[in-house]
C-alpha positions as CSV (number, residue, x, y, z in Angstrom):
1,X,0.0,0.0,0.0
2,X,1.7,3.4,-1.3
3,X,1.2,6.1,1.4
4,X,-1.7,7.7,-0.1
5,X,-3.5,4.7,-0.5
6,X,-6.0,3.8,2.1
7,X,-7.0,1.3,3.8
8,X,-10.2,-0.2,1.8
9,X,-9.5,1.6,-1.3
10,X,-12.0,0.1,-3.9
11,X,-14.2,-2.1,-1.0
12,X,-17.8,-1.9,-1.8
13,X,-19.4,-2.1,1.8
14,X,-23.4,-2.6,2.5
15,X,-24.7,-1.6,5.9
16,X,-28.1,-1.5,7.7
17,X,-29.2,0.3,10.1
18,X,-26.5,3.0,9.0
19,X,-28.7,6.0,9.8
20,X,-27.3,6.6,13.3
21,X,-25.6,4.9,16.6
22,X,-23.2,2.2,15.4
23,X,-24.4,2.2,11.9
24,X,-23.2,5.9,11.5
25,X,-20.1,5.4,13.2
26,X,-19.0,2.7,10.9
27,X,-20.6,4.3,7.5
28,X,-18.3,7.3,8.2
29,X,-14.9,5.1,9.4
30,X,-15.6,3.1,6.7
31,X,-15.5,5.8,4.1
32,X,-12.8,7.6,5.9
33,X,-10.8,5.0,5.1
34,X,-11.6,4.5,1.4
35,X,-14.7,2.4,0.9
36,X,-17.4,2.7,-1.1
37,X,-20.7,2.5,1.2
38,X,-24.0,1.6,0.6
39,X,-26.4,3.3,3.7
40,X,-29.5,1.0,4.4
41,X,-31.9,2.7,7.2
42,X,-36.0,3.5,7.5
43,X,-35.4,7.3,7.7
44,X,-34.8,9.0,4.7
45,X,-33.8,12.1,6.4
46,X,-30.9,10.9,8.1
47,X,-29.3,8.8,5.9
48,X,-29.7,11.9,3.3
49,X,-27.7,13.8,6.2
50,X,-25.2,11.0,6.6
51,X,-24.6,10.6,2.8
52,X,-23.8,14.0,2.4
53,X,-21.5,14.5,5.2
54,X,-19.6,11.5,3.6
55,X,-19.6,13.0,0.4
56,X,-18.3,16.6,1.9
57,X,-15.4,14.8,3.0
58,X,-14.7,13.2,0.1
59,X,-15.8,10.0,0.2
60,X,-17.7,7.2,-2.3
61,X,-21.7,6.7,-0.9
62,X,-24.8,5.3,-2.0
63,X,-28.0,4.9,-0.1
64,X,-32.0,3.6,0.0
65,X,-34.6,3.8,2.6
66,X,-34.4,0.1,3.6
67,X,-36.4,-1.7,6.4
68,X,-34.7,-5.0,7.2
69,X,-38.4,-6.6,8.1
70,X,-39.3,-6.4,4.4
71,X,-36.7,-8.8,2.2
72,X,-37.3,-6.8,-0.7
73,X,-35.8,-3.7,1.0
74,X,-33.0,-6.0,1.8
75,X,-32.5,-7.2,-2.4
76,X,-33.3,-3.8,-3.5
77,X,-30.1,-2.3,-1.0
78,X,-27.4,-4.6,-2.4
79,X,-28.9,-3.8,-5.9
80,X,-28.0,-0.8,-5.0
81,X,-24.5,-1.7,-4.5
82,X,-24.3,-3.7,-7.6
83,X,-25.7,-1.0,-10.1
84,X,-23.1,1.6,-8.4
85,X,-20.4,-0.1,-8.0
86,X,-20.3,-3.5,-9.6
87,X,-19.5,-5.9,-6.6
88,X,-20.2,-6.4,-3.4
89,X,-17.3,-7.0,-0.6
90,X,-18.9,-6.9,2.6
91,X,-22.5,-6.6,4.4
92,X,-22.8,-5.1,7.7
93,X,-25.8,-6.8,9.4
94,X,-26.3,-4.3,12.1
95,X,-30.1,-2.9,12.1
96,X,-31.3,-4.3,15.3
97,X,-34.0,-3.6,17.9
98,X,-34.2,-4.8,21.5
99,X,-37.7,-5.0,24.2
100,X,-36.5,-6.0,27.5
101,X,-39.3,-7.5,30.0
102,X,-39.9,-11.0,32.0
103,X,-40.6,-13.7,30.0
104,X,-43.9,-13.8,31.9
105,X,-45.2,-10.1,31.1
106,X,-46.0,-12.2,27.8
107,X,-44.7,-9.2,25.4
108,X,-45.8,-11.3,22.7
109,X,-45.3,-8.2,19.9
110,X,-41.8,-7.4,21.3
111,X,-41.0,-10.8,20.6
112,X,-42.1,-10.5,17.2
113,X,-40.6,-7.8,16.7
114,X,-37.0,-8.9,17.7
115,X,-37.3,-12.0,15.7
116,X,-38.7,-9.2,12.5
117,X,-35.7,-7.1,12.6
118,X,-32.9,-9.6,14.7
119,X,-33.0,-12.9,13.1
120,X,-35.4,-12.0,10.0
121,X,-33.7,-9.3,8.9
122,X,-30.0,-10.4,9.1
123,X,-31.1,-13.9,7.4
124,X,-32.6,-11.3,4.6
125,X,-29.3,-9.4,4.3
126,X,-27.4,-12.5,3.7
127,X,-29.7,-13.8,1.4
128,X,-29.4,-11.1,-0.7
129,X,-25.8,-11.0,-0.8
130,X,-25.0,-14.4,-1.3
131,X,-25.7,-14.8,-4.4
132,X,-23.2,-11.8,-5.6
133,X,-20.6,-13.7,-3.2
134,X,-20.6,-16.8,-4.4
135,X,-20.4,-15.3,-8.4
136,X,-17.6,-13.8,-7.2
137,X,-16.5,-16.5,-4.7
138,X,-15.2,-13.9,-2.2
139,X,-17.0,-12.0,0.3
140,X,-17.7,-11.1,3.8
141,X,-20.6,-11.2,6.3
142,X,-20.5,-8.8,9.5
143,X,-22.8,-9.4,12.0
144,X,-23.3,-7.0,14.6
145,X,-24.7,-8.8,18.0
146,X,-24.4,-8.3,21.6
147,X,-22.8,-9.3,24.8
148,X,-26.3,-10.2,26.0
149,X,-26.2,-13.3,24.2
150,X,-23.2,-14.1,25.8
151,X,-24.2,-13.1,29.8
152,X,-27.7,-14.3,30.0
153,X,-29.7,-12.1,32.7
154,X,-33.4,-11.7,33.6
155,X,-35.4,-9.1,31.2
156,X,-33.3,-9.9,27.9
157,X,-34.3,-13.6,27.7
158,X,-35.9,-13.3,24.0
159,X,-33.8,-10.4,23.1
160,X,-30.7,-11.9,24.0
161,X,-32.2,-15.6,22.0
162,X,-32.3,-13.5,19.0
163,X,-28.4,-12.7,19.3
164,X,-27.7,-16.2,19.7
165,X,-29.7,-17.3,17.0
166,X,-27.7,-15.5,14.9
167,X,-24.6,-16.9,16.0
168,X,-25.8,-20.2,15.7
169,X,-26.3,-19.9,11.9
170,X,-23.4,-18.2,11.3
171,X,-21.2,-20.9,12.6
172,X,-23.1,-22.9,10.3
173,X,-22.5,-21.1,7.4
174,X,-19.2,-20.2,8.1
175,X,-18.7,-24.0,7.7
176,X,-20.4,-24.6,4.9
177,X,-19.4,-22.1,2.8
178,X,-15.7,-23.8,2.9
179,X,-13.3,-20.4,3.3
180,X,-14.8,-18.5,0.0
181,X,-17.4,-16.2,2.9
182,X,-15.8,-14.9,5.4
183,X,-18.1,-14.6,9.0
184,X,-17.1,-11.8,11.1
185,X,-19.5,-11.5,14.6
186,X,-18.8,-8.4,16.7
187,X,-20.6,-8.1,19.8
188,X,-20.8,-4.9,22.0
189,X,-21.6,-4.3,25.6
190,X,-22.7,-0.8,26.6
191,X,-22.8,1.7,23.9
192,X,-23.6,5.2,23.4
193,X,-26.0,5.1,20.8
194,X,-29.7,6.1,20.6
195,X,-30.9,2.3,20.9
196,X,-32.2,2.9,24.4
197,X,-35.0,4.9,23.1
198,X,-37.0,2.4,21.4
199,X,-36.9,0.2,24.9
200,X,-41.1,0.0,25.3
201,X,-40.8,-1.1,29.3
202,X,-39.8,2.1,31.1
203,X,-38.6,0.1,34.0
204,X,-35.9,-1.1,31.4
205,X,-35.4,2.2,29.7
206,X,-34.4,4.1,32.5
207,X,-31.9,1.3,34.1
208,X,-30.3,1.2,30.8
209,X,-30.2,5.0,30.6
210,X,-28.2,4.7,33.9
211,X,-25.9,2.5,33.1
212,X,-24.9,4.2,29.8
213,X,-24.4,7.2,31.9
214,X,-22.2,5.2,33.9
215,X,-20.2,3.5,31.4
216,X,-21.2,3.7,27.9
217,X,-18.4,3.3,25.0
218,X,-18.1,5.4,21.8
219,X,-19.7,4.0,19.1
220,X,-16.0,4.5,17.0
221,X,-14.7,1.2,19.4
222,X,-17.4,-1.1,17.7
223,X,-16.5,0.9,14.0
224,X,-12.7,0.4,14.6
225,X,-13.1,-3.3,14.8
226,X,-15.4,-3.8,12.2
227,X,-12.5,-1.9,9.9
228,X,-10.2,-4.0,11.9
229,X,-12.0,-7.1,10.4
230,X,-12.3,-6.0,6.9
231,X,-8.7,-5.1,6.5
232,X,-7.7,-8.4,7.0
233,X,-5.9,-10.5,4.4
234,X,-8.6,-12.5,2.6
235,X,-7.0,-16.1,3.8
236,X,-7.6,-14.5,7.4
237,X,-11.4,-14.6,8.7
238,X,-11.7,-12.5,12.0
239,X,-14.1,-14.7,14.4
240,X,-16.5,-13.4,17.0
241,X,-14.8,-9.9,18.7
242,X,-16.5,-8.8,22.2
243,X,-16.3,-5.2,22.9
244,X,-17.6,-3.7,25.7
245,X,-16.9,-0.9,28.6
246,X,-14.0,-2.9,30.5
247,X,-15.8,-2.1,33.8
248,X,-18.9,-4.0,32.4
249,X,-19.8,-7.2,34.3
């Protein structure tokens, strides 16, 4: 790499939920460091804002409204990349949602919900790319997941099954697809995003408020290792990465 070459010169990068929060974060390191990105999000407004703040620095962007419940949306988005670009190097799964109650408060729509955008939507994301990875028998699949799959506590119990669902079938296609995918899970403790504010159960909402208060990381830690993962070699797969506030429990 000659010194003013960067980092992902020439990467064609697809990412949902990019609008704000840990999407934003990684649209903009991303293209700071020379990829071409594709924004996916639900509001239009934003990811117009986001596009052109990319653009004012110089960098390569694309975006469509995009609501990871709807698989067309999902298609449509790495069309996108395609028509722009001509390839497709990596997808960014990281639209997410999260309703934390007991099990027993029988939040049956919450539950819906999470398993909508969580494990519906990021099996719609692959789905669409895969096809475009395997023409071009490279490619690489970013999940973005949580430590609440990994420390199961009371309140998250569906929320945090989603997450694990996810890495479930990524270990499974990780194996199948024999080296020509690479599988990258990254999954972050407290962050400071605006993901709080969808939390339904206010009981939830303000305990999570407090502990972001308390501790919450920059969403540039999760973006850092997701570039961190990309710039890899492509014999070199980056596994599952935990990142969280290093007083978190």
């Amino acid at each position: 790499m000659n010194s003013t070459e960067k980092k992902l010169s020439g990467k064609v990068v697809v990412i949902t939920g990019a609008s704000s929060g840990i999407g934003k974060a990684i649209a903009l390191k991303l293209a700071e460091n020379g990829a071409n990105v594709v924004l996916g999000a639900r509001r239009n407004e934003k990811l117009s804002a986001l596009a052109n703040q990319i653009k004012i620095a110089n960098g390569k962007v694309e975006y469509t409204v995009t609501d990871v419940k709807k698989k067309e949306d999902l298609v449509n988005l790495v069309q996108t990349a395609i028509k722009a670009y001509g390839k497709l190097d990596v997808i960014i799964n990281n639209a997410g949602i999260s309703e934390l109650s007991r099990i027993d408060d029988l939040d049956i729509e919450g539950w819906d919900e999470m398993i909508d955008v969580n494990i519906k939507g990021v099996l719609y994301g692959i789905a669409a790319a895969i096809p475009f990875f395997k023409e071009q028998k490279s490619g690489h699949i970013i999940n973005i997941i949580s430590t609440s799959g990994i420390k199961i506590v009371p309140m998250q119990g569906v929320y945090a099954g989603t997450k694990n669902a996810i890495r479930t079938i990524a270990e499974a296609f990780r194996q199948e697809s024999n080296g020509e995918i690479r599988i990258t899970g990254i999954s972050p403790g407290v962050v400071n995003t605006e993901f709080v504010d969808n939390i339904k159960n206010d009981t939830m909402k303000s305990v999570v408020k407090e502990n972001m208060k308390k501790m919450a990381i920059s969403p540039d830690a999760i973006a850092n290792a997701v570039l961190y993962a990309i710039e890899q070699p492509l014999d070199v797969e980056i596994g599952d990465i935990v990142i969280r506030p290093s007083v978190q429990n």
